[in-house]
C-alpha positions in Angstrom: 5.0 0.3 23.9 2.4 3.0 23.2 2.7 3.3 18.9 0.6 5.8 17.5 0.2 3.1 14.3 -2.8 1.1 14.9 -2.9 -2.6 14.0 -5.1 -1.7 10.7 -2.7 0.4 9.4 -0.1 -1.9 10.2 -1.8 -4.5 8.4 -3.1 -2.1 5.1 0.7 -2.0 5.1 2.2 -5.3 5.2 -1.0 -6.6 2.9 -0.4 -4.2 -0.3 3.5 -3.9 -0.1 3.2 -8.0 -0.5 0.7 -7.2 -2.8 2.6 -5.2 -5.0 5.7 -6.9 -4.8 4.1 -10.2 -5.6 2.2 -8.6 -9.0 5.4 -6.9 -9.8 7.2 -9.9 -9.8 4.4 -11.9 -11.7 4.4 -9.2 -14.2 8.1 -8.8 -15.0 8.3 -12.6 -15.1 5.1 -12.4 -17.6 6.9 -9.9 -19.7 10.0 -11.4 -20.1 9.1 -14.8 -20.9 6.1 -13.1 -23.8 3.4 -13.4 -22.2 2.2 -10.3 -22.7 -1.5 -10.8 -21.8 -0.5 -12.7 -18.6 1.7 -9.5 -18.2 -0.8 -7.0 -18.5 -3.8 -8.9 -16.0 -0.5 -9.3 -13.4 -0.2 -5.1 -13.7 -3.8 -5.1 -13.5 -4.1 -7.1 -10.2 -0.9 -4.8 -9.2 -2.9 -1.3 -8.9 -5.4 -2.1 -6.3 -2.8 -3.1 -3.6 -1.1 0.6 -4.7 -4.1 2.3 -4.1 -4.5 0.5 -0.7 -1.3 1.7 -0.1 -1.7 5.2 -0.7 -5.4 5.6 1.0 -3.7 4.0 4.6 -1.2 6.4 4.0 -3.2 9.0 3.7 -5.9 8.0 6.3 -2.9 8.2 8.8 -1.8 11.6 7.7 -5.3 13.0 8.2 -5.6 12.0 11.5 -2.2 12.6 12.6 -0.4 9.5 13.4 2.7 10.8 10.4 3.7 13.5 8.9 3.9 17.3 10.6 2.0 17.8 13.9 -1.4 18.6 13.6 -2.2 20.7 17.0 -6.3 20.4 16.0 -5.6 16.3 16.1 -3.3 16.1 18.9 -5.9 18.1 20.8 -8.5 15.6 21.0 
C-alpha cells in the first residue's frame, strides 16, 4: 500500500495523542482529588505533546501529504 503518511508522521502522531491524553488524564485526576500543584506540572507536561501535534500537522500540510492539493508539491 503506497500511503502518502510517512512512518515519522505516523509516529509524531500516535506519540503526542498518548501524550496528551495521558497528562489530561493525570491532570483532571490531580484536580479533582486537590492537588492542585500536581495539577498544574500534569498541564505543564500536557503542552509539549500539543505542540508536537500541531508542528507534524503542519509539516505534512506544507509538503502536501493533507489538506488541498498543492500542484507546486505534487510536481516534484
Amino acid at each position: 500500500m503506497n500511503s502518502p503518511v510517512t512512518p515519522w508522521v505516523l509516529a509524531g502522531r500516535i506519540l503526542s495523542i498518548v501524550g496528551m491524553s495521558f497528562f489530561a488524564a493525570v491532570a483532571i485526576l490531580f484536580f479533582v482529588g486537590g492537588f492542585w500543584l500536581w495539577g498544574l506540572g500534569a498541564v505543564v507536561l500536557f503542552v509539549p505533546f500539543c505542540l508536537l501535534i500541531m508542528l507534524v500537522e503542519r509539516w505534512q500540510s506544507s509538503h502536501g501529504m493533507i489538506g488541498p492539493s498543492n500542484p507546486e508539491v505534487d510536481s516534484e
